[in-house]
Structure formats: C-alpha cells, structure tokens
C-alpha positions as CSV (number, residue, x, y, z in Angstrom):
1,X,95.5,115.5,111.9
2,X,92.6,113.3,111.9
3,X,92.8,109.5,110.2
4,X,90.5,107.5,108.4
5,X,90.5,103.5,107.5
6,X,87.7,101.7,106.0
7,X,87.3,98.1,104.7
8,X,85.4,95.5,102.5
9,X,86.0,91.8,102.5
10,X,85.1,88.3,102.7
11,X,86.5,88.0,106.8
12,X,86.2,90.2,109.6
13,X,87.4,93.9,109.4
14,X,87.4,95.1,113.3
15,X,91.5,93.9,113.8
16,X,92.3,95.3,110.1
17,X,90.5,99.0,111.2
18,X,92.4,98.8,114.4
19,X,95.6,98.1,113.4
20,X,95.3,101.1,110.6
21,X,94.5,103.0,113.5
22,X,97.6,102.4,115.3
23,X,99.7,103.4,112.4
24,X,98.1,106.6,112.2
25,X,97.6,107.1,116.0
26,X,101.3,109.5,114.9
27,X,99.0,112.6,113.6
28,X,97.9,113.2,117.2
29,X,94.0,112.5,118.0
30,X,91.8,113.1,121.2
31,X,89.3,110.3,120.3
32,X,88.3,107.4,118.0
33,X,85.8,105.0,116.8
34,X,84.4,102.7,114.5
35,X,81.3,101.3,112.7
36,X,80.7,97.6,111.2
37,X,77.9,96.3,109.6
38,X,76.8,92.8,110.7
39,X,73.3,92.5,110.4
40,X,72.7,95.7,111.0
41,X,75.2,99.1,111.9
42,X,77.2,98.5,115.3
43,X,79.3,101.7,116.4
44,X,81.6,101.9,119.2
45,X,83.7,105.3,120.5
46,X,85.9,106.3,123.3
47,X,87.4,109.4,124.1
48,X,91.3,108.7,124.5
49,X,93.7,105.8,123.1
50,X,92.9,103.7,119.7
51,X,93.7,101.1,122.9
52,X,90.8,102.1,124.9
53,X,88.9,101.4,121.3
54,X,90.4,98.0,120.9
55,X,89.8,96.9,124.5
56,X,85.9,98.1,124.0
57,X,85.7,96.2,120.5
58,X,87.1,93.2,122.2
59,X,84.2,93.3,125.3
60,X,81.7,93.6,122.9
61,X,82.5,91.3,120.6
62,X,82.3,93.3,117.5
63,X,82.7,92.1,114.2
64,X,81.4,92.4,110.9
65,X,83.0,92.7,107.4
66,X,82.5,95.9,106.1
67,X,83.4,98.8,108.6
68,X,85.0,102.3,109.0
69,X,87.0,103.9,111.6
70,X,88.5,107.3,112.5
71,X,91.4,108.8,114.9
72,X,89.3,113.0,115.8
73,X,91.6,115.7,116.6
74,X,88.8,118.3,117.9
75,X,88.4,121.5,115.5
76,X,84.1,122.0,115.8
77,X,83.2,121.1,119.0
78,X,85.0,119.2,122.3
79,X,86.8,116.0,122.3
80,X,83.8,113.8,123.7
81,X,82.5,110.8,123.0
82,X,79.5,112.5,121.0
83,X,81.7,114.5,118.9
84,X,83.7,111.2,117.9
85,X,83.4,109.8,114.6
86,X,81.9,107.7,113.0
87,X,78.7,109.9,112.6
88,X,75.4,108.7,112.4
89,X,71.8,109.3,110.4
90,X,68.3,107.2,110.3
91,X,68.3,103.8,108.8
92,X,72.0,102.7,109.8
93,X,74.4,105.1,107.8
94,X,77.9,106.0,109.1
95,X,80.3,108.3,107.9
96,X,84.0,109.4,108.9
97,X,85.2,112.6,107.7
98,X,88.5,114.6,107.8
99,X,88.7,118.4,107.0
100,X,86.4,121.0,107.3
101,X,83.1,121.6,106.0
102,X,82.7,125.3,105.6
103,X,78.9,125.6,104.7
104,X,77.8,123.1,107.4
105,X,75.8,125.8,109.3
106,X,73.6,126.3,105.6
107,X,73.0,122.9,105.2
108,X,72.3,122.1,109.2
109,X,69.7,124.7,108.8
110,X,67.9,122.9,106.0
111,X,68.2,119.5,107.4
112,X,67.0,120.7,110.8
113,X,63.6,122.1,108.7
114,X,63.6,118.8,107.4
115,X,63.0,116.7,110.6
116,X,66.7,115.8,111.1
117,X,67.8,115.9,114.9
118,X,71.5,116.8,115.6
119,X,73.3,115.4,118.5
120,X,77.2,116.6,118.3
121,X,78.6,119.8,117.6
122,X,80.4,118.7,114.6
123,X,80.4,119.7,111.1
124,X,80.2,115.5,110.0
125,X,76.7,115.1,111.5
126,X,75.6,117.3,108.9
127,X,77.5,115.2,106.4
128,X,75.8,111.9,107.3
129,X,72.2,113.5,107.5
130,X,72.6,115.0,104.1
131,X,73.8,112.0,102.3
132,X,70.8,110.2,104.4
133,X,68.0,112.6,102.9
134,X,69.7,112.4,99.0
135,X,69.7,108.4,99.9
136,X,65.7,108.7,100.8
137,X,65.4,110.4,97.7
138,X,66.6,107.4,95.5
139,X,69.4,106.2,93.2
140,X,71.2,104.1,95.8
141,X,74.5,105.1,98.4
142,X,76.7,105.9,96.2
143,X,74.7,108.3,94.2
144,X,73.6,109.7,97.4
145,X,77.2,110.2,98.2
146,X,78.0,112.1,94.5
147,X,75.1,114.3,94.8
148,X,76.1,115.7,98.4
149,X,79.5,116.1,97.8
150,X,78.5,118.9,94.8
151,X,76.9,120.7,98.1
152,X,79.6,120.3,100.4
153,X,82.0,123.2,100.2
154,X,85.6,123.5,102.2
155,X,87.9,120.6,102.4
156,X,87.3,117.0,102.9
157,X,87.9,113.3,103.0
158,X,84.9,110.9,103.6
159,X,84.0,107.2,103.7
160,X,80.3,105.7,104.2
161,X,78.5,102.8,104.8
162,X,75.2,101.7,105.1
163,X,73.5,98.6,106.7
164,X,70.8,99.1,104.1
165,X,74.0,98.6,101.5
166,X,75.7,96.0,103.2
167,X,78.5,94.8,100.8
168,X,79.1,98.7,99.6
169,X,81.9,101.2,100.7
170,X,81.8,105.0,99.3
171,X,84.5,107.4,99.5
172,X,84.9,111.4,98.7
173,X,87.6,113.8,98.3
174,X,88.1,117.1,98.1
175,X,91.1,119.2,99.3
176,X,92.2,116.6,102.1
177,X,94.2,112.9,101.1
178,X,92.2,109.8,100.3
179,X,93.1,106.6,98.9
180,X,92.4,103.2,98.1
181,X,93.8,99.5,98.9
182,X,93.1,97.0,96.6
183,X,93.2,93.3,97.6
184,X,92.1,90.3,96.3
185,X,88.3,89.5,97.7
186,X,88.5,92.7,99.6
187,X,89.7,96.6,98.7
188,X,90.2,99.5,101.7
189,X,90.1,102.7,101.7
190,X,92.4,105.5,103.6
191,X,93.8,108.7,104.5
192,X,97.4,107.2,104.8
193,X,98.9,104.2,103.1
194,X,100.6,103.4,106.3
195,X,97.2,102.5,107.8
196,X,97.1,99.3,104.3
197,X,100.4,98.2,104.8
198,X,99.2,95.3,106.8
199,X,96.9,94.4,104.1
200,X,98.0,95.6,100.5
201,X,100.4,97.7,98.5
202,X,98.3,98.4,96.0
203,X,97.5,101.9,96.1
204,X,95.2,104.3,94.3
205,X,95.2,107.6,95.4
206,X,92.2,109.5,94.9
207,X,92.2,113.0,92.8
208,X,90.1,116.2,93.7
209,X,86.9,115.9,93.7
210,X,86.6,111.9,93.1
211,X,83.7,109.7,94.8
212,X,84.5,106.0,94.9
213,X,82.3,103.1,95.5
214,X,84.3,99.6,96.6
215,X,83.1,96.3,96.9
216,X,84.9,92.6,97.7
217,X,85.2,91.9,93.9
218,X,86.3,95.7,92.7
219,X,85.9,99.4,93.0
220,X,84.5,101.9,90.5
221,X,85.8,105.9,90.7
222,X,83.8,109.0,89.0
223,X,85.9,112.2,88.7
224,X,84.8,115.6,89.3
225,X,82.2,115.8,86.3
226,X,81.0,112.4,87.0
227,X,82.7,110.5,84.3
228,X,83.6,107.1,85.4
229,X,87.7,107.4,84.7
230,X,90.4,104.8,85.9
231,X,93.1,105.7,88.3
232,X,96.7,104.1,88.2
233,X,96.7,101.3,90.3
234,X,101.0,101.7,92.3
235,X,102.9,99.7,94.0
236,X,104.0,101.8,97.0
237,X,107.5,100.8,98.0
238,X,106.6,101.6,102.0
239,X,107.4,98.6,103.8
240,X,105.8,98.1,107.2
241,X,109.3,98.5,108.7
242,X,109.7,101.8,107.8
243,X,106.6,102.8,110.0
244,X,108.1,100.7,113.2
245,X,109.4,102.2,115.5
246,X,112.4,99.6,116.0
247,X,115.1,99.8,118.8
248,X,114.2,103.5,119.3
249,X,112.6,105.0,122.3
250,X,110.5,107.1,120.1
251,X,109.7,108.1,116.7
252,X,111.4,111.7,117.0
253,X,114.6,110.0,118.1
254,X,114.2,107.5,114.9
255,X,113.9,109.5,112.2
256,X,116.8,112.4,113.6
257,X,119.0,109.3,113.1
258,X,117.7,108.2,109.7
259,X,119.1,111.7,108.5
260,X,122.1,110.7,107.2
261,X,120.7,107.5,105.2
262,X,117.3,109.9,103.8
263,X,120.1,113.0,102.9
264,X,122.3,110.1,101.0
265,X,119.2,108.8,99.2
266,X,118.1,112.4,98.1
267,X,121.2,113.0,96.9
268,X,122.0,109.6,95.4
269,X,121.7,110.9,91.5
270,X,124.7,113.7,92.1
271,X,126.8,111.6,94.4
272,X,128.8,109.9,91.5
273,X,128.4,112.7,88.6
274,X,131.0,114.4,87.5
275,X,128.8,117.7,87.2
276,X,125.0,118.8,88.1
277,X,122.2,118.5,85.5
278,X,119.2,120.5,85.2
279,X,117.3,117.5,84.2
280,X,117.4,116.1,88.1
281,X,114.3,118.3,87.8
282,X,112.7,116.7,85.0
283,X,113.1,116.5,81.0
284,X,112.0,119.8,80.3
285,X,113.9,121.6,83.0
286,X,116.6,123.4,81.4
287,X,114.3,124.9,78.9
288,X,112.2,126.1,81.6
289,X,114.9,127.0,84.2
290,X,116.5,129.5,81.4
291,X,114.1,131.8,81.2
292,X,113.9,131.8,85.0
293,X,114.2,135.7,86.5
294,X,112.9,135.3,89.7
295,X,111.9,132.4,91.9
296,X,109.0,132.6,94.6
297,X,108.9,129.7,97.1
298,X,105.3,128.6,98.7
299,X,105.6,126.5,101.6
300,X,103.7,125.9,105.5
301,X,105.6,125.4,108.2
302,X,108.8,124.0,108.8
303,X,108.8,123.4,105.1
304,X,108.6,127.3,104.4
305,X,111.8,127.7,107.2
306,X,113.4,125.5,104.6
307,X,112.6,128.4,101.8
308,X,113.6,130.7,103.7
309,X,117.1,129.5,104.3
310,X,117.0,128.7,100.6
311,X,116.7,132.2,99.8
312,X,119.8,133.3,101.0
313,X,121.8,130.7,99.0
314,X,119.2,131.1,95.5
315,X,120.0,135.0,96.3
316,X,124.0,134.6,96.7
317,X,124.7,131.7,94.3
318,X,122.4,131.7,91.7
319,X,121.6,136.1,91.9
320,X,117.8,135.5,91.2
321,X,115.9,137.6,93.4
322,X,114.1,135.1,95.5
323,X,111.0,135.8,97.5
324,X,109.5,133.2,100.1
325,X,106.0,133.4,100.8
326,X,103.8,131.7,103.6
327,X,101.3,129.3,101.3
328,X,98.4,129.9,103.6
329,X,98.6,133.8,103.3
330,X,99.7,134.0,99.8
331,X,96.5,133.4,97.7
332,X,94.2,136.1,100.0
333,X,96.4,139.3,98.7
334,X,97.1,141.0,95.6
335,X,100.5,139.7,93.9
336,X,102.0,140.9,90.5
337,X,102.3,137.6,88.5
338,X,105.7,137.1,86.9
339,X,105.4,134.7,83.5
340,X,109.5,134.2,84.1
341,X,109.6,133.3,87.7
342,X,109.8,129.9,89.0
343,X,106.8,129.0,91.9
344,X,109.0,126.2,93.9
345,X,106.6,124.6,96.5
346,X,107.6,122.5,98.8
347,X,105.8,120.1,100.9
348,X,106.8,117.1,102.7
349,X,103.4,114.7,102.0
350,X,102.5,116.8,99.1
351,X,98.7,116.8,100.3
352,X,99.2,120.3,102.2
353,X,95.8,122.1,101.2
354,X,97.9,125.2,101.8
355,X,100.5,124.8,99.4
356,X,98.4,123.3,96.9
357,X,95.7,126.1,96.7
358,X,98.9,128.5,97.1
359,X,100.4,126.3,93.3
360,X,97.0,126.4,91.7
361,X,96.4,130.3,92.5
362,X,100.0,131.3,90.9
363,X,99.2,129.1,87.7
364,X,95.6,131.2,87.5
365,X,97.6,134.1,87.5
366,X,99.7,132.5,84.7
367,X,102.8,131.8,86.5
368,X,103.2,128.1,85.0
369,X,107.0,127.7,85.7
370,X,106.4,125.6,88.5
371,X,108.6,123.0,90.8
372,X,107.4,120.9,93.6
373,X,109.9,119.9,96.3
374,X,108.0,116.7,98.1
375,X,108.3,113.2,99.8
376,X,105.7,111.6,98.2
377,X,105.6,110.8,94.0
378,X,102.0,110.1,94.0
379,X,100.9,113.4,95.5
380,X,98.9,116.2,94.6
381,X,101.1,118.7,94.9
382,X,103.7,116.5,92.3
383,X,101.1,116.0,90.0
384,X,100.3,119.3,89.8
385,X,104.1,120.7,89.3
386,X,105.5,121.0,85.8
387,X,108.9,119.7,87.6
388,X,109.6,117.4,90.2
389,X,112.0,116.6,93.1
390,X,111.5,113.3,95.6
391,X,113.3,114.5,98.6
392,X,113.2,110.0,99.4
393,X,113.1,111.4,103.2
394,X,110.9,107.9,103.3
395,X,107.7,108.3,106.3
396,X,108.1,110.9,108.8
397,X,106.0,109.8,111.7
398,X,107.2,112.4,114.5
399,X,105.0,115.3,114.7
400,X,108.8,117.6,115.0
401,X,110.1,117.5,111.4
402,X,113.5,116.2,111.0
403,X,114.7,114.3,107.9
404,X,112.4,116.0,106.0
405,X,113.7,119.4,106.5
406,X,117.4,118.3,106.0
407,X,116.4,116.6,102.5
408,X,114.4,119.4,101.8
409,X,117.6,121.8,101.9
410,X,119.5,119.2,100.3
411,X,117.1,119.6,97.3
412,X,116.7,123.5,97.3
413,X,121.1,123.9,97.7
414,X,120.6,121.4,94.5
415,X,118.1,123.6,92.6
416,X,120.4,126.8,93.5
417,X,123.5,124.9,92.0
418,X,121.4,124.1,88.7
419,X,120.0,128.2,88.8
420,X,123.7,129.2,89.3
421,X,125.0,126.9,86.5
422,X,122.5,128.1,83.6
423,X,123.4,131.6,84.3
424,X,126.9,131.0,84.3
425,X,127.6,131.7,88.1
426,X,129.3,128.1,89.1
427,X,132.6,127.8,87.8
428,X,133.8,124.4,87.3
429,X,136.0,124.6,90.1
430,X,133.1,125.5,92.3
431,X,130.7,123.1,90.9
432,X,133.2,120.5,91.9
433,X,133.8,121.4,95.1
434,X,130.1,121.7,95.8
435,X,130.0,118.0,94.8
436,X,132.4,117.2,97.0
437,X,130.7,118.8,100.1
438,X,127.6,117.0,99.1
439,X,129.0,113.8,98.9
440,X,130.3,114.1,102.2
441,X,127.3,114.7,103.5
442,X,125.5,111.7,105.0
443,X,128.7,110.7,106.8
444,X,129.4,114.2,108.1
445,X,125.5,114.1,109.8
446,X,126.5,110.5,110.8
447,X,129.3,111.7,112.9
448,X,127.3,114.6,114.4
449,X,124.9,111.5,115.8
450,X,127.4,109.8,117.3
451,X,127.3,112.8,119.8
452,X,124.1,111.3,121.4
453,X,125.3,110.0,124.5
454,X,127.2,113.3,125.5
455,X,124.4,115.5,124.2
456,X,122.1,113.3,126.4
457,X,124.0,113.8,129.6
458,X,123.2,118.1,129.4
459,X,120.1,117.6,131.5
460,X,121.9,116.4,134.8
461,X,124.0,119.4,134.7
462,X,120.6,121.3,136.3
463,X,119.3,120.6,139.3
464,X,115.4,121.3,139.0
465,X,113.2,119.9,135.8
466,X,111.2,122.6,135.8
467,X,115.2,124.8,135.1
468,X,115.5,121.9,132.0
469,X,113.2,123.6,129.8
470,X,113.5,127.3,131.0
471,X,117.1,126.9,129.7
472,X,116.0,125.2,126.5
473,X,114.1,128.2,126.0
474,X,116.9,130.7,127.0
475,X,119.2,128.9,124.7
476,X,116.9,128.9,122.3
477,X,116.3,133.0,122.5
478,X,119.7,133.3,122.9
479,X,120.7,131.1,119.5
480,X,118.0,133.3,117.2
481,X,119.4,136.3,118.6
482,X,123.1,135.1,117.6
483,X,122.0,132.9,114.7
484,X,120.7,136.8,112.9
485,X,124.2,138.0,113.1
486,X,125.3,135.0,110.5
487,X,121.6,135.6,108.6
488,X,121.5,132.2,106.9
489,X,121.6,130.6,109.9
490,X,118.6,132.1,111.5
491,X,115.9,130.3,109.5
492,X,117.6,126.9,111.1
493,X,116.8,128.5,114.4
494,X,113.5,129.8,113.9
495,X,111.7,126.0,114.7
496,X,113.2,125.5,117.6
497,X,110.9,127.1,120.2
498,X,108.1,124.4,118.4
499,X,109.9,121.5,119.1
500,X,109.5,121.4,123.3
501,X,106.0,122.6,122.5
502,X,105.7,119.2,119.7
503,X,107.5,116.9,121.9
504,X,106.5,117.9,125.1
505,X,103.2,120.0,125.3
506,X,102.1,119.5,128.9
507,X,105.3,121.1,130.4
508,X,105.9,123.2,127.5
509,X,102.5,125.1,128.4
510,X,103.9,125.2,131.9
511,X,106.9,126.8,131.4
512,X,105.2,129.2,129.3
513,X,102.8,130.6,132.1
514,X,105.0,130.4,134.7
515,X,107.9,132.9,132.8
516,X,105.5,135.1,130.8
C-alpha cells in the first residue's frame, strides 16, 4: 500500500514529489516524507496527510532538484515520524522502500557490529545503512546499490540518493512494481504511473530484479545478471483525467458508475462478431486451449471471488473440472501438476506478488498452459502468461473493487464461452444468444445506476446511525445465507462484509465490538 516518487531534473522537484504523492495518497498510508538534495541532503516527515507534508515543505522552504518521497502504510514498526521514510545513513544517503525485507534482522546484526546506529524499527534503515557500507567500500552509488540488492531477500521496491552523488537517482526491484518516467532534461522514477502523469507518459517498467541509475540527460538499467539490457520505452494511454476524481463525491462512487463504460470496453472485440474466437486470447490460443482438461484459477482477493464464480459457469458450460485456488496459499502445499490444465490468473494491476509467485510455481511444476486475466498490458503478471486478456477496467483508485471485478467476470464468462466452443458444448444458437446478452450488457448496468437516488434514500428509513450499519451487516448475513441456495450467486456475496470495513473502517470496527 505504500508509494514511491523520485525525480531528476534541471528545476526544482519538491511540487513534482508532492503532487505524485497525492495521486497515490488512494493506497491508504499513515505517514509520508521526502528527501532533496541541495547542497547537501534535506529530509522532512509527518505522520498523517501528504497535506501536512506539503504545508511543512512550504515553511521550510525546501527545494532542490533531485529528491525522493514515499506515502508508509506501517507493517515493521508504528506509524511515527521515525518510522517514516525516507530512511537515512552517514554521509547524506536516503532511501524509500516498499515491500518487505525478510532477512533484515541478519543484516541489522552485521551492520550493528559494524558501528551502524539504528534509530526506527523498520526494515529500510537496514536498507540505507547497507547500501552506505558497500558505498564506503568503493565503486560509486549505483554499484553500491547492485551489490546490496544481491543480499536483500523478500520483496521490494527502492530508490536512492546521495548528496555525495548529487545529479544521480538509483532504483531496485524485486517482487514489488517500479518504474520509470522519462522526460526531456529530467527522468522519474515510481511505484505507479499515476504518480508521472503530471510530468511524462513515457513509461518503463522495471523487471525483476533490475537496478536503474537516472540522470537529467538519460537512464542506464542492469538486469538480474548485471548485464546492461534496454527496456521498451510505452506510451501509457492513462490520462490524468482518468485519476480525477471529477463531479463525484468519492472515488468508490466514480468508478461503480464507470462500470458500464469499462464492461463495454472489455467487451468491445465480441460486441459486433458474429461468433467468439479463441484468438481474443492470443494467436496461439486455440492450439493451446484444445488440449485443455482442466483449468485451475490463481487469484487474491476479490479477484479470486471472481474465480470462484467462474467456476461454476467453466464447470456448467464448458464441463472442465475447474479448481480455484487462493494464490497466496497455493505455492506452500503439495499439488499434482497437470501438463493439460490451463493456470488462469487473474489480477487487476498485474503486480500482485501473490499471484505471480503462485504463476511462476505452476510453470516449475511444468504446467505451461497459462492465461493471465489483468488491467494492466505492461505487467508482470501479462508478461509472464503464455495468453492474454486486458480486462480495459482503466485505474481503479477506490480501495473496494468495483469495475474491476465486473470486467473481470466479463472476461472469465468469455473464456468459458471459448472452452465450451472447442469442445463442442455451444451450439450456435447458444453462442448467439450469449452474444446477445453480452451486448446488452453495459446498458443493462447503466440502467441498474440510474437507481442511485432511491437506493440512497434507504438510510433514512432507520432512526439511529449506529442501526445503519448493523442492518448492512444483517442484510449482508442474511444475502450469503440466501445467495448459497442459488450457488453461483454466493461468490458475488462473499465481498460484501469488506466493503463497510474498506469504506468505512472507524465505525465498521465499532459495530463489530459492540455486536460480537
């Protein structure tokens, strides 16, 4: 949940790492701060708002035009101002960090013995002082930053800076999103391209295990075995609209009425065909999807609720025994590997270090059949996927998944239509009809919003706010309970006792120990 922006240029950075902040403030945070180099390193935190940050930056007149900046959700210690990033070492070196750092007690050990004093509870601090003692050693920052990323083990995302390296930004990856913002006289570096919108569109997105070094006039990348490689350079088609929030009164309330136009984009290649094609999956799906005998979905979350309503129609339809699996879980047991079963993950950013461990253990076990179901065609997860689906759900800031969900079970009722048709199971007539229903759709959802202003009368009917969300929980036990006597409707229900907790947590929590 945490964020990262980072920046090299000719002019000052502070508004540029601000801003990116704000577009990421969405992924929930309990802290934030950021380090510039002018002169020497300046670093300002603050527990609380990116706001509180900006109003601080503006007292103190920060500035300086290389910096880094970071939005903490708390996993190793509190959510105080000396757990905030960025983290510091000796001679001016920051670093910002998402993920988790698995072996930082080891290495805290060793650094302590060295002379290094820790001052947060945090698993970065260890980060920072370990890239300080390989940069002591010699070789320059960035191949201080290469040589203790080989020593890091877990999952994470990093950018660094030095005020002994003043025109240099380094960034890391491993297991958690990174990218890169290229500009002309500047480049940026990120965890999100939402946070670059403001400043470029010209994305590189970082692969496992890459360290890359950015300066005003260009950026160099080194891939996992320290061979200097180039990455595509896109064009991401985001437009800084599309992460407003607009007329809306939130971001949950935007995106449950951008259903209809993300469904009608996901299904924008079947809406005018006469019949459904294996090759919406990709050139080589009907050759693959023919020897399918089984299909095993990986998912987290509300993503995996969308396999699991997918069963029942991959089941019924298509009559491929189906099997939906929780990603996090599936890679710590025993599994018989099927060479003829299709591994369909599904993940809306396509980043989920879940899913994509979940993907890369089935292909160990030589179950190379795979399909990803995602949002994003520059992921990992997509890369990784012999076949392909874009769900085109376009950003989901909300932390409650909406749109994509629905254009995630869009895409899986596609793949069971395609599964049915190969093994003869969809009848022409069928198939038709099933095109129909699909091109119906996006207007049928659009007519199901237009129920708002009734639907938003329901509270006043109780007298008491604290009776609001006891009977949003009662009709929420009550609708599983009824939803599991029409089965394929009970994986719909099964998120609905998150969403109060998402959009609501403080009296969520409340309810919760007041009826246990």
């Amino acid at each position: 949940m945490c964020g990262i922006v980072g920046a090299v240029a000719r002019r000052n950075v502070v508004p540029i790492l601000l801003e990116g902040l704000r577009k990421l403030e969405y992924r929930g945070y309990d802290s934030a701060g950021l380090a510039v180099v002018n002169g020497g390193m300046h670093r300002l935190r603050s527990v609380g708002r990116v706001a509180a940050l900006a109003e601080m930056a503006e007292q103190a007149k920060v500035h300086g035009s290389l910096g880094i900046a970071h939005t903490r959700w708390a996993t190793h210690g509190a959510p105080t101002e000396r757990n905030a990033h960025p983290h510091v070492s000796e001679d001016g070196l920051a670093v910002v960090h998402n993920g988790i750092i698995e072996n930082h007690e080891q290495i805290r050990e060793r650094l302590s013995a060295a002379g290094y004093k820790f001052v947060s509870d945090t698993d970065t601090e260890v980060v920072a002082h370990l890239i300080h003692l390989n940069l002591r050693r010699g070789g320059g920052l960035f191949a201080a930053v290469r040589k203790s990323a080989v020593e890091l083990q877990g999952a994470y995302a990093i950018a660094v800076l030095s005020e002994k390296h003043p025109g240099t930004l380094v960034a890391a990856r491993k297991g958690a999103p990174l990218l890169l913002g290229l500009g002309k006289g500047e480049n940026f570096v990120a965890s999100d391209a939402s946070a670059l919108l403001q400043v470029t569109k010209r994305i590189v997105y970082l692969e496992e295990g890459d360290v890359a070094e950015l300066k005003v006039d260009g950026h160099h990348v080194f891939d996992a075995h320290g061979r200097e490689t180039d990455r595509a350079i896109h064009e991401s088609k985001l437009s800084a609209d599309a992460v407003e929030l607009g007329p809306y009164r939130h971001y949950m309330q935007k995106e449950i009425f951008e259903q209809p136009g993300a469904v009608a984009n996901t299904l924008e290649m079947v809406t005018g065909a006469q019949s459904i094609a294996p090759q919406l999956f990709g050139v080589e799906a009907e050759t693959m999807m023919k020897r399918v005998n089984a299909v095993t979905l990986l998912a987290c979350g509300t993503s995996h609720h969308a396999g699991l309503v997918a069963r029942y129609w991959i089941e019924a339809i298509a009559g491929i025994p189906c099997s939906v699996e929780i990603a996090s879980e599936y890679r710590y047991r025993e599994s018989v590997p099927n060479p003829d079963a299709l591994i369909v993950t599904v993940s809306q950013s396509g980043e989920t270090a879940d899913t994509i461990a979940a993907l890369q253990y089935a292909k160990s076990l030589g179950q190379n059949l795979s399909l990803a179901i995602c949002n994003v065609a520059e992921s990992t997860l997509i890369r990784l996927a012999s076949l392909k689906f874009l769900t085109r759900a376009g950003p989901e800031i909300g932390v409650a998944s909406t749109k994509a969900f629905t254009t995630q079970l869009a895409a899986l009722f596609l793949l069971t239509l395609v599964l049915a048709k190969l093994r003869g199971r969809l009848s022409a007539e069928q198939e038709k009809q099933h095109l129909h229903a699909l091109r119906h759709l996006p207007s049928a959802l659009q007519q199901v919003l237009t129920l708002e202003p009734e639907v938003t009368k329901w509270p006043n009917a109780f007298p008491a706010s604290s009776m609001r969300f006891f009977s949003v929980a009662a009709c929420t036990t009550r609708s599983r309970w009824k939803a599991r006597s029409n089965s394929r409707r009970y994986p719909t229900s099964m998120p609905r006792p998150i969403r109060p907790e998402n959009s609501s947590m403080a009296r969520w929590r409340w309810w919760t120990r007041t009826c246990r």
